[in-house]
C-alpha positions in Angstrom: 72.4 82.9 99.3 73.8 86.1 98.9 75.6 88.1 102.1 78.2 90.9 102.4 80.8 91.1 105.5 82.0 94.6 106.5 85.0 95.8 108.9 84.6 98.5 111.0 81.5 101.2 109.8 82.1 100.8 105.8 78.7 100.0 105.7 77.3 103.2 106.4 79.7 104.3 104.8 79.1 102.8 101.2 75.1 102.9 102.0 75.9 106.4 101.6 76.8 105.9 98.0 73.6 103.3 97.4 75.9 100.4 97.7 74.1 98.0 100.1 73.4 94.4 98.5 75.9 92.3 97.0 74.6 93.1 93.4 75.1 96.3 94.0 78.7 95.8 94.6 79.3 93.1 92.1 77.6 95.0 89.5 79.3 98.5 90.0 80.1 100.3 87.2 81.6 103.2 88.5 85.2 102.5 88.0 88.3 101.5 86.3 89.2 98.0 85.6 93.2 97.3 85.7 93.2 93.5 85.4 91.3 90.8 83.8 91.0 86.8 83.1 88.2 84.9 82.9 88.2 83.6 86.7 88.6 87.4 88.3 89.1 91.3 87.4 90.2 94.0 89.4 88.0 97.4 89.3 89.5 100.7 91.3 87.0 103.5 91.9 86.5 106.4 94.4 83.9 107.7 96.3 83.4 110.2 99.2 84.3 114.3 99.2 88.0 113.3 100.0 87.7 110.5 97.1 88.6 107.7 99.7 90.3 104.8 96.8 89.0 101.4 97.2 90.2 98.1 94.7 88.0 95.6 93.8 88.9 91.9 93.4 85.9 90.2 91.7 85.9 86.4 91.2 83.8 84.7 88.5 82.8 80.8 89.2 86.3 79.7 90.8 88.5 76.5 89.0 87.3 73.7 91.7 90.9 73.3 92.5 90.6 76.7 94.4 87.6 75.8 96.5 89.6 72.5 97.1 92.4 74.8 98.5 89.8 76.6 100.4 88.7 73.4 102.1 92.6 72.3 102.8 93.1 75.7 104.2 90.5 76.6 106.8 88.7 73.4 106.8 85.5 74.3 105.3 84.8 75.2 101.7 84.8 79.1 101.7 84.6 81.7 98.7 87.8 83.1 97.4 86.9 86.5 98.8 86.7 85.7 102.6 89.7 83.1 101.5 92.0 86.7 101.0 89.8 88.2 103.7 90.6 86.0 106.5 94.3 86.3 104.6 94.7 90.2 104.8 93.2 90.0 108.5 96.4 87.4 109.9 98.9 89.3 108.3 97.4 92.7 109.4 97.1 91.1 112.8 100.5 90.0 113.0 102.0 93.2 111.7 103.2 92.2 108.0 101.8 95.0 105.9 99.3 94.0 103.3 96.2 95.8 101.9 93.1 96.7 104.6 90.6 94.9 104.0 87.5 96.9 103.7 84.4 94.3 103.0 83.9 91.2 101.0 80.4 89.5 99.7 79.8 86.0 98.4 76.9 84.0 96.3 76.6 80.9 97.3 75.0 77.6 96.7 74.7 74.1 97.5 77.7 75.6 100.2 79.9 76.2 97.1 80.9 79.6 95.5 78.9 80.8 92.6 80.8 84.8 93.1 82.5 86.7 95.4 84.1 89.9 95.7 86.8 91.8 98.5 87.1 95.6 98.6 90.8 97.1 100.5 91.6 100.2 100.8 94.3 101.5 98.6 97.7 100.6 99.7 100.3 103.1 100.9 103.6 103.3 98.6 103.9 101.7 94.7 104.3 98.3 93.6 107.9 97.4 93.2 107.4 96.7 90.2 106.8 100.7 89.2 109.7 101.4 91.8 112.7 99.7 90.3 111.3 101.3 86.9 111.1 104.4 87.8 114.3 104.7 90.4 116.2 102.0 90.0 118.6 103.7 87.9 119.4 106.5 90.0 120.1 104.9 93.4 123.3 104.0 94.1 124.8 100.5 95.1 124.7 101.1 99.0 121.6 102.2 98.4 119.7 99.4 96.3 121.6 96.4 98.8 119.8 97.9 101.6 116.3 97.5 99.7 116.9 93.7 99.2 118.4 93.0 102.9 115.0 95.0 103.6 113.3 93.1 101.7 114.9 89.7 102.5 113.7 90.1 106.3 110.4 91.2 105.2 110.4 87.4 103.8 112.0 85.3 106.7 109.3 87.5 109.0 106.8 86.3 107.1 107.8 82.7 106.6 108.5 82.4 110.5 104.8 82.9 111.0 104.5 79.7 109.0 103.0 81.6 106.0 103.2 80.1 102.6 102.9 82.6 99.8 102.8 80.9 96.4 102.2 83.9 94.3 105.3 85.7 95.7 106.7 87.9 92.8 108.2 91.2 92.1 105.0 92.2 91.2 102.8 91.2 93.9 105.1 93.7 96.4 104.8 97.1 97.5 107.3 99.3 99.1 107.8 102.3 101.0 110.6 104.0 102.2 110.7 105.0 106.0 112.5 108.0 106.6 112.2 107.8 110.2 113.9 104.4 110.7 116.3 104.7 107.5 115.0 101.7 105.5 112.3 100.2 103.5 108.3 99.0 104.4 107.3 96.6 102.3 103.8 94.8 102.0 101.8 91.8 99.9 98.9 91.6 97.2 96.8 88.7 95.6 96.9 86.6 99.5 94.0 83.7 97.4 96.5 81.0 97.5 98.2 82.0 100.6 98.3 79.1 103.2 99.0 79.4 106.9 100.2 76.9 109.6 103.2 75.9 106.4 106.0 73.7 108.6 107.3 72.4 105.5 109.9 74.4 104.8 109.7 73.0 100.7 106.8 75.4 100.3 108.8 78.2 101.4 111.2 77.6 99.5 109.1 77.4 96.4 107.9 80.8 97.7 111.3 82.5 97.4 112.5 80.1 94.1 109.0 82.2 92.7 110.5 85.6 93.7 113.7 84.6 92.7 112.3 84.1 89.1 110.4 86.9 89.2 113.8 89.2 89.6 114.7 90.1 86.1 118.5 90.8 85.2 117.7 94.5 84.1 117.7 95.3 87.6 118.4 92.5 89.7 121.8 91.1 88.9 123.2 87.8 90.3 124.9 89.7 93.1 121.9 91.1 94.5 120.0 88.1 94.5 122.7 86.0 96.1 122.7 89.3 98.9 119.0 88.5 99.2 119.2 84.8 99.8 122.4 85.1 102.4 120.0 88.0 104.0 116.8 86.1 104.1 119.5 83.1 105.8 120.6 85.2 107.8 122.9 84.2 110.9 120.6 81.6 112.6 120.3 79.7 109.3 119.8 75.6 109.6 122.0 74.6 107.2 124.5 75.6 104.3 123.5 79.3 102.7 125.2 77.3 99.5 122.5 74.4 99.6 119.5 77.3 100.4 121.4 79.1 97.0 121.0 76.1 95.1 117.6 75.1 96.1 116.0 78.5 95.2 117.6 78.4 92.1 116.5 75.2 91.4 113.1 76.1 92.1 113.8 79.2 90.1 114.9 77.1 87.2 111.3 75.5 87.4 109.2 78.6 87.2 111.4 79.6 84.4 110.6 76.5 82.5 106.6 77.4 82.7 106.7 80.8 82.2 109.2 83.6 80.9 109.1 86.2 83.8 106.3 89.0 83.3 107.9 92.2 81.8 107.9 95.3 83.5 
């Protein structure tokens, strides 16, 4: 069984450009692919007279242990697509900026996923990634402690929603400054493995041992992360901000021992 899920009128819209069934989707050749494994790619392409920019997320016969996560997670086995569909919809729902989900479509059988595939619309900003390479060096102190208290409650809002984000690195945030309120937006990519209804607060802290990891010294030095984790704490904190330190280091430590952070 084959089926496609729109939001809003995209269907028109894309029925326009004879994109209608899910083959037509899954198959497009049209644009540029910017990430690859052999579970899932990631194709961007344009179409329309204003050259409206979509992204692609296209996932090939998942690892079992993801439809397993599905199953935990809403109950139901589900396709990794409507997995970060339903995803992007709760955060955009309770006002934690992620990418718009535009559509998704899914091949199933025997109730398990065979493919799937979730168009958003391109997100507002640049990865923070591209940021701290390409400005990190000219802002001034003042300036780069605001983007991680920013960034800190960014976190604790999303954590008090009882959100777990495994896949919480450097590289899976966007930011964009907001002139009008003096600080910094910031929103969250690749939402697959993103759980809700998290009361355990070990997951979370997993989550921010991950980002912590993720922070390379060439731009994040050991002041800035302890201003992050005393942020993210906060003033309504239960517990020590020394134990929370140690325990996201800790966790920190364990990413490390898998994986050298990715370079950028």
């Amino acid at each position: 069984m084959k089926r496609i899920f729109f939001s809003e009128s995209w269907s028109r819209f894309f029925s326009e450009f004879g994109l209608k069934s899910f083959d037509d989707f899954f198959q497009y050749h049209g644009g540029q692919t910017i990430g690859k494994n052999n579970k899932r790619d990631v194709v961007t392409f344009k179409l329309g007279g204003q050259e409206k920019q979509f992204f692609m997320k296209r996932f090939f016969h998942p690892h079992f242990k993801d439809m397993l996560f599905t199953r935990r997670n809403f109950g139901q086995f589900c396709s990794q697509a409507r997995c970060e569909w339903e995803n992007t919809r709760l955060l955009c729902g309770n006002g934690i900026g992620t990418y718009k989900p535009v559509c998704y479509g899914e091949k199933i059988k025997w109730s398990l996923e065979r493919k799937s595939f979730l168009i958003t619309e391109k997100l507002e900003g640049q990865s923070l990634t591209d940021f701290v390479k390409q400005s990190w060096q000219r802002l001034d102190r003042q300036q780069k402690e605001k983007i991680i208290v920013d960034l800190a409650a960014f976190i604790r809002r999303i954590h008090r929603k009882k959100i777990s984000l495994p896949d919480l690195y450097v590289w899976h945030i966007f930011i964009k400054e907001n002139q009008s309120k003096g600080g910094w937006e910031f929103a969250v990519i690749d939402l697959h493995r993103m759980s809700q209804n998290v009361t355990n607060k070990k997951q979370q802290l997993k989550n921010l041992g991950r980002l912590h990891h993720s922070m390379t010294e060439r731009y994040f030095d050991d002041k800035l992360k302890r201003l992050f984790i005393e942020s993210y704490a906060g003033n309504d904190w239960d517990g020590d901000v020394n134990t929370l330190a140690t325990q996201i280091k800790r966790y920190s430590d364990k990413a490390l021992a898998r994986r050298k952070p990715k370079p950028y």
